[in-house]
C-alpha positions, 0 to 999 in steps of 0.5 A: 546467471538464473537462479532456481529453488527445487523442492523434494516433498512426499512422505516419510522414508521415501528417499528423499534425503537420500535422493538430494544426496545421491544429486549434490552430494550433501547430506542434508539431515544436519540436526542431532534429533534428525540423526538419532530418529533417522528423518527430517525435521527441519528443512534441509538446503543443498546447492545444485550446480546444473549448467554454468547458466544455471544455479539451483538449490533443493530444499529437502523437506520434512515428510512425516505428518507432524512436520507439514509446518516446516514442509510449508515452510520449505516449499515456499517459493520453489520454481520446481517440485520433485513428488518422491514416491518410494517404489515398495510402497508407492502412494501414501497420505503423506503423498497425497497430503504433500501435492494437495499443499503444493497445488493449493500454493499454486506450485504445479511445475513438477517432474516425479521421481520412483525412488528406491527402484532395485527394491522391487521387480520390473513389475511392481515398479510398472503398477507404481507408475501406473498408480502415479499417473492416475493419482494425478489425473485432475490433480493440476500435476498431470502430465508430469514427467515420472522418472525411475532412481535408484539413489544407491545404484545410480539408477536414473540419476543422470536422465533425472538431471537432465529433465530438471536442467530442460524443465528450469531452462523453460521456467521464467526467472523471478522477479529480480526489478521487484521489490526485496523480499526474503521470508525467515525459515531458520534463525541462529546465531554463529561465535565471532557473527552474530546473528544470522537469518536463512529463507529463499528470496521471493522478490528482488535483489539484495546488497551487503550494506543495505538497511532492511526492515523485518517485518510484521515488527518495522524492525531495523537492521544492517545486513552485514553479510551474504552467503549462498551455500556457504559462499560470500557474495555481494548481493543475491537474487530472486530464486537464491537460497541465501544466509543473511548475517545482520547488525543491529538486531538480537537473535531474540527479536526474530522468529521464523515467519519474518519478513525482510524487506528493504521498501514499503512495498508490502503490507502489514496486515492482520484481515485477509480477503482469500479467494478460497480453494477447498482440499480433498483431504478434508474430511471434517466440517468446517463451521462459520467463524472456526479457529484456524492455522494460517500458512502464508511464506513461512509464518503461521498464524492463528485466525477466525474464518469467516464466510459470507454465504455459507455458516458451514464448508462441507467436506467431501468435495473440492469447491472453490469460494471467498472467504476472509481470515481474521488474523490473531497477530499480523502479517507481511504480504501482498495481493496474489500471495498463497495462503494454506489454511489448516484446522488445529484440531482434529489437525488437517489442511482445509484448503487454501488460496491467494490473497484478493485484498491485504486490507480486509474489512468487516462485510456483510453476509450475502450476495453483495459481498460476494459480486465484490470478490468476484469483481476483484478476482476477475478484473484488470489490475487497473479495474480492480484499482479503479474498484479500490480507489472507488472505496479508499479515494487516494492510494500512495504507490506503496499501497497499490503495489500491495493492494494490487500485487504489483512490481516496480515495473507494473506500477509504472506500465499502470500508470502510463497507460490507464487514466489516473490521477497521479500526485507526486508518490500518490494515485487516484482514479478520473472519476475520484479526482473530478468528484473531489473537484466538484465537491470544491466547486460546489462549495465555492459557487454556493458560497458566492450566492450565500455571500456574494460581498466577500472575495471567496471562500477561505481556503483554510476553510474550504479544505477543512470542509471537504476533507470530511470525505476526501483526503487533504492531499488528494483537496490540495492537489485538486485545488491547485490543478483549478487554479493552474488552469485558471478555473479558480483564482486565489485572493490572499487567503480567498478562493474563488472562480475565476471570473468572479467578482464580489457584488452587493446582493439584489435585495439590498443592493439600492439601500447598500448604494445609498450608504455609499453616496453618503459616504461620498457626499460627507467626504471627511466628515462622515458620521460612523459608518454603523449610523449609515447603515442602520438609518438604512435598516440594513439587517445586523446580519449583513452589516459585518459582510457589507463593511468587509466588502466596502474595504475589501472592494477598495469602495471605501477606507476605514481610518477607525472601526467607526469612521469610513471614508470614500475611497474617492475623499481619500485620494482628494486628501491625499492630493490636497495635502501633497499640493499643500505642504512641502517636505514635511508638515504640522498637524495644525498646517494639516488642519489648516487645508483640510478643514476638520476637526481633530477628531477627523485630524488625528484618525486621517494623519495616522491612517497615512503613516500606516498605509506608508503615505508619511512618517512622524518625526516628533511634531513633524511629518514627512513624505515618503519619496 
């Protein structure tokens, strides 16, 4: 089954309602205001069941010029547009204002309908269709199929029927694997339910169960029940006019504009960066930084324009542009969606666009701001990621989606085949990734020429320094890659290159050795190891890094903060005393085969209970098997 959304738009008293009920039998004015002033205020919703293939709903929207907000809304996200153009009359403002919104939100699929034929002559209805086809020469509507009704007679009703049933057979359904989502144009609550939620769903598909969140707010809620024109279902697609009873939320907390959704596909966002279309039916100049009204799903914000090549937009002409709106309260949306931007005062619609970026910044005026957008307008979805990914370094799968204007599908096609970095939920380019590696690398290698005696340089550390300009994940996954590779090799808390080796360095090297042959040649009864290196007149600045290096590298083992022994005086007195002694051993038998005084005594038998060699036992001392 597809499921499609029509939208009947023109101006006031043009038969629209009229028309949606001679083709579904619903009359769709359902308001009390709308009954007594005889037009619609609110949207009106009717299901149109055209083939067994085929399920459609017409959304009958307001015409009448105070109404253009909620015909914005109900326009939103329709696969078909019917113009009504009433035969007596034939164009009007509302007419022309209507299809310059419809084209401005990219909606261009259209068959146009003479409505209120029996009013007027064979004549008149020719001179109408004439005036039609010229309107919208130009206008992205061309070519529009332009049917003659009469909704009281029957007139045309049923050749009408069969062009929209031709014309959706050819229409790609929505996007059903994409992530759910649902604009609020309607919010109410009903005795015995609670409280429910209308709108059309863009993107996806959603189940009875399912925890939604509502969004800009990260509202929680628990959708409850699903009807499409008063019917339960269990779940509801793409193209579904649906009414969505949730748990969990006061009607309070929802407002038209909402948006449900049930990932974190989309962003919340208070700058957009448009590429901008202007309206022929602007007549006012419009100056750098004006207040405006933004028209994005079925929410209206207030915002700031700002222009980067220009402190005025002229009327009078179409002209395409980039522009950004500063947003005075946030909203959901993704990169690709259509805006209509409007003037609060004198009221009238300025243009509108699609969103290049949902996270937009402050920029600087002129040509380099410009070339950005052009690039972003115009690349591959992978160029323009490779562009973000040059600004932001790290992007989880959420944000491209949002970023890029993708779908679940997209994404992976993306990644499959571009050459990206990908960590667990996360996603860089090549060339972030390699600078990323570089940075570590370059710190490492210039850590082992300024400190040639340590093991590396501490990871902690390391990580520390490099996320000032790259994202901890993005170091991390970095530095474990090297090390799979065997690039990098990490020693406790160290890292370093694989190959490398602690070294004592050139300069001190010949004064380093002679520290160390003292050492070996006083075996146990070595002088404090700070003596040696000062008679040596090694620099205190390198005195802290040398005694590490001595014990790190296994040259020699400290039985006190002062006393260094020779690795090879300590494996003789280990030998001397295993050979000497049985099971167990005094200290004064120690003493006896060793030779020294206590003050070497002591330090060497508790360095052998502390390396694990033996355990005291009141005077005793004994081997560890």
């Amino acid at each position: 089954m597809n499921y499609f959304t029509i939208g009947l738009a023109g101006h006031i008293d043009h038969g629209k309602t009229t028309l949606t009920g001679a083709l579904t039998g619903i009359d769709t004015d359902r308001l009390k205001e709308e009954k007594e002033r005889n037009i619609s205020i609110e949207p009106g919703f009717a299901p149109f069941r055209l083939s067994e293939e085929m399920t459609v709903s017409i959304i009958d929207v307001p015409g009448h010029e105070r109404f253009i907000r909620q015909m914005i809304a109900g326009v939103a996200g329709i696969d078909l547009v019917i113009p009504v153009v009433a035969a007596d009359e034939g164009v009007m403002p509302q007419t022309r204002e209507h299809l310059e919104i419809l084209s401005l939100l990219g909606i261009q699929r259209s068959i146009i309908a003479i409505t209120k034929a029996d009013l007027v002559d064979e004549e008149m209805l020719q001179l109408v269709y004439e005036d039609i086809v010229d309107y919208i020469e130009g206008s992205g509507f061309e070519g529009s199929e332009v049917h003659i009704v009469d909704a009281k007679s029957g007139r045309g009703l049923d050749e009408l029927k069969e062009s929209i049933t031709a014309f959706l057979s050819r229409v790609p359904s929505r996007n059903r694997a994409g992530a759910f989502r649902l604009p609020i144009d309607q919010v109410f609550t009903l005795q015995g339910h609670g409280t429910i939620v209308r709108g059309t769903i863009f993107d996806g598909e959603i189940r009875d169960g399912e925890q939604v969140k509502l969004l800009p707010d990260r509202l929680e809620a628990r959708v409850r029940q699903i009807q499409t024109h008063n019917k339960k279902v269990d779940r509801a697609f793409a193209g579904q006019r649906v009414a969505i009873n949730l748990a969990g939320i006061n009607k309070h907390e929802l407002i038209r504009g909402q948006v449900i959704v049930n990932s974190n596909h989309y962003a919340v966002t208070s700058t957009i960066d448009l590429a901008f279309t202007q309206s022929l039916t602007m007549f006012h100049e419009l100056k750098q930084r004006s207040l405006v009204t933004v028209h994005i799903g079925t929410a209206e914000v207030r915002g700031t324009i700002v222009f980067f090549d220009r402190n005025v937009l002229e009327s009078g002409e179409r002209e395409e542009l980039f522009c950004q709106i500063r947003l005075h309260r946030p909203i959901a949306a993704k990169k690709g969606d259509h805006v209509i931007v409007r003037r609060p005062t004198p009221v009238e619609t300025i243009g509108g666009g699609s969103i290049l970026n949902v996270s937009g910044e402050k920029y600087k005026f002129g040509n380099e701001t410009i070339e950005m957008f052009e690039q972003m307008s115009r690349g591959t979805p992978f160029e323009r990621l490779e562009q973000l990914l040059d600004h932001e370094l790290l992007l989880s799968k959420e944000q491209v989606m949002q970023h890029i204007g993708l779908d679940e599908e997209a994404y992976v096609q993306l990644t499959e085949e571009s050459q990206l970095v990908l960590l667990g939920n996360y996603v860089t380019s090549e060339n972030v990734f390699n600078m990323a590696v570089e940075a570590i690398l370059v710190i490492i290698r210039n850590n082992h020429q300024l400190f040639p005696m340590r093991k590396g340089t501490p990871k902690a550390e390391l990580i520390q320094e490099v996320r000032k300009r790259y994202p901890v994940k993005l170091v991390e996954a970095a530095i474990e890659l090297k090390i799979a590779k065997g690039e990098l090799k990490q020693t406790g808390p160290f890292l370093s290159e694989y190959s490398f080796q602690p070294y004592l360095p050139n300069s001190w090297k010949t004064r380093m050795t002679q520290v160390i042959g003292e050492l070996a040649k006083q075996e146990l009864n070595v002088s404090p190891i700070d003596m040696l290196i000062e008679k040596e007149s090694i620099p205190d600045s390198l005195k802290g890094e040398f005694k590490q290096y001595l014990l790190t590298e296994h040259v020699a083992v400290s039985l006190t903060d002062e006393l260094y022994v020779h690795k090879d005086s300590w494996e003789k007195t280990i030998t001397d005393l295993k050979s000497g002694t049985g099971e167990t051993f005094t200290l004064q038998e120690a003493k006896d085969i060793l030779n020294v005084s206590r003050k070497y005594l002591v330090p060497v038998l508790e360095k052998l209970d502390e390396s694990g060699y033996t355990i005291r036992k009141d005077r005793d001392r004994y081997w560890r098997t």
